[in-house]
C-alpha positions as CSV (number, residue, x, y, z in Angstrom):
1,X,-10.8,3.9,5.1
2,X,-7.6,5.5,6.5
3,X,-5.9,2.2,5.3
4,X,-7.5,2.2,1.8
5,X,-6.5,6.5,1.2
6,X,-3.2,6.0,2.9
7,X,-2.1,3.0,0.2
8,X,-4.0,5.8,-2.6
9,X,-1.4,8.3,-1.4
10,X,1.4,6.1,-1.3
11,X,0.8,5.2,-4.9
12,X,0.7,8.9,-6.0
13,X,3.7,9.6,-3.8
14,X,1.4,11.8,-1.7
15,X,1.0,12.2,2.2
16,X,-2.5,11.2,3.6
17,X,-4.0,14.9,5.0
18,X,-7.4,16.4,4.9
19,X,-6.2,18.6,2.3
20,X,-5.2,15.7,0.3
21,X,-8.6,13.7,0.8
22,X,-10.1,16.7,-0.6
23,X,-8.4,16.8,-3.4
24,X,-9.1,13.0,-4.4
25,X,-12.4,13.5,-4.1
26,X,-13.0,16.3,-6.1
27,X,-11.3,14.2,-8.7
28,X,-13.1,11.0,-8.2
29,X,-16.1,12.9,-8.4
30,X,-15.2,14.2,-11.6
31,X,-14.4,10.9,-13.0
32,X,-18.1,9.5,-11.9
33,X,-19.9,12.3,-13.8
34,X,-22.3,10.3,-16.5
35,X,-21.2,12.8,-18.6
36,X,-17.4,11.7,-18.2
37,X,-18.0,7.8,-18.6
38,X,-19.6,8.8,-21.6
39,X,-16.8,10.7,-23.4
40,X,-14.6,7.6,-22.3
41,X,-17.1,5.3,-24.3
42,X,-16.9,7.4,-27.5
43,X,-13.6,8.1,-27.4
44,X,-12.8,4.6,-27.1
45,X,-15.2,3.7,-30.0
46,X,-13.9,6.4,-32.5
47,X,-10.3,5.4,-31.6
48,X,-11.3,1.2,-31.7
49,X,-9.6,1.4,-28.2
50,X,-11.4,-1.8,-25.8
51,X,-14.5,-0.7,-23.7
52,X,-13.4,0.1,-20.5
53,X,-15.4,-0.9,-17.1
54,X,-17.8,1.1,-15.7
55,X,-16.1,2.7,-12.7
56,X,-18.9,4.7,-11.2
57,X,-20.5,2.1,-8.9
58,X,-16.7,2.1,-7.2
59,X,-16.4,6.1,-7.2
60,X,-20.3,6.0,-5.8
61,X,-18.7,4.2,-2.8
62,X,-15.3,5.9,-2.2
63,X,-16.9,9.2,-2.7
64,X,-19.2,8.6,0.4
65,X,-16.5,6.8,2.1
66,X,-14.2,10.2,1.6
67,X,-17.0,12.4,2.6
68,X,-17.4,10.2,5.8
69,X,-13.6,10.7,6.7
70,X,-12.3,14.1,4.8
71,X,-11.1,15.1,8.3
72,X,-10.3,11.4,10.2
C-alpha cells in the first residue's frame, strides 16, 4: 500500500502523510458513489462522449486498502 499511495502522491505532486491519505479517500469515495458513475454515464450519452469503465470495483478495493493504512 505505502508503495501504491506513495507513486499516487508523486503523480499529484503531493507528499504521502495521513493527512494526505485522508484526503484521497474522501475523494475516491466520492467518485465510487452509484450515484456518481451514473451522472458519468449520462453525461457521456447526452454529450456522445465513449462509455467509460466502471471504476468502482477498483475504488471498492483502495478504499479499504486506505482505511487499512490512513495512519501507516
Amino acid at each position: 500500500m505505502a508503495e501504491l499511495i506513495g507513486r499516487y502522491a508523486r503523480t499529484f505532486g503531493a507528499k504521502d502523510t495521513p493527512e494526505y491519505r485522508r484526503e484521497v479517500l474522501r475523494r475516491v469515495e466520492t467518485g465510487a458513489d452509484p450515484r456518481a458513475a451514473r451522472y458519468w454515464e449520462l453525461l457521456s450519452s447526452i454529450n456522445g462522449w465513449p462509455r467509460r469503465p466502471d471504476m468502482r470495483p477498483v475504488f471498492g478495493w483502495f478504499i479499504e486498502a486506505l482505511r487499512t493504512h490512513l495512519d501507516d
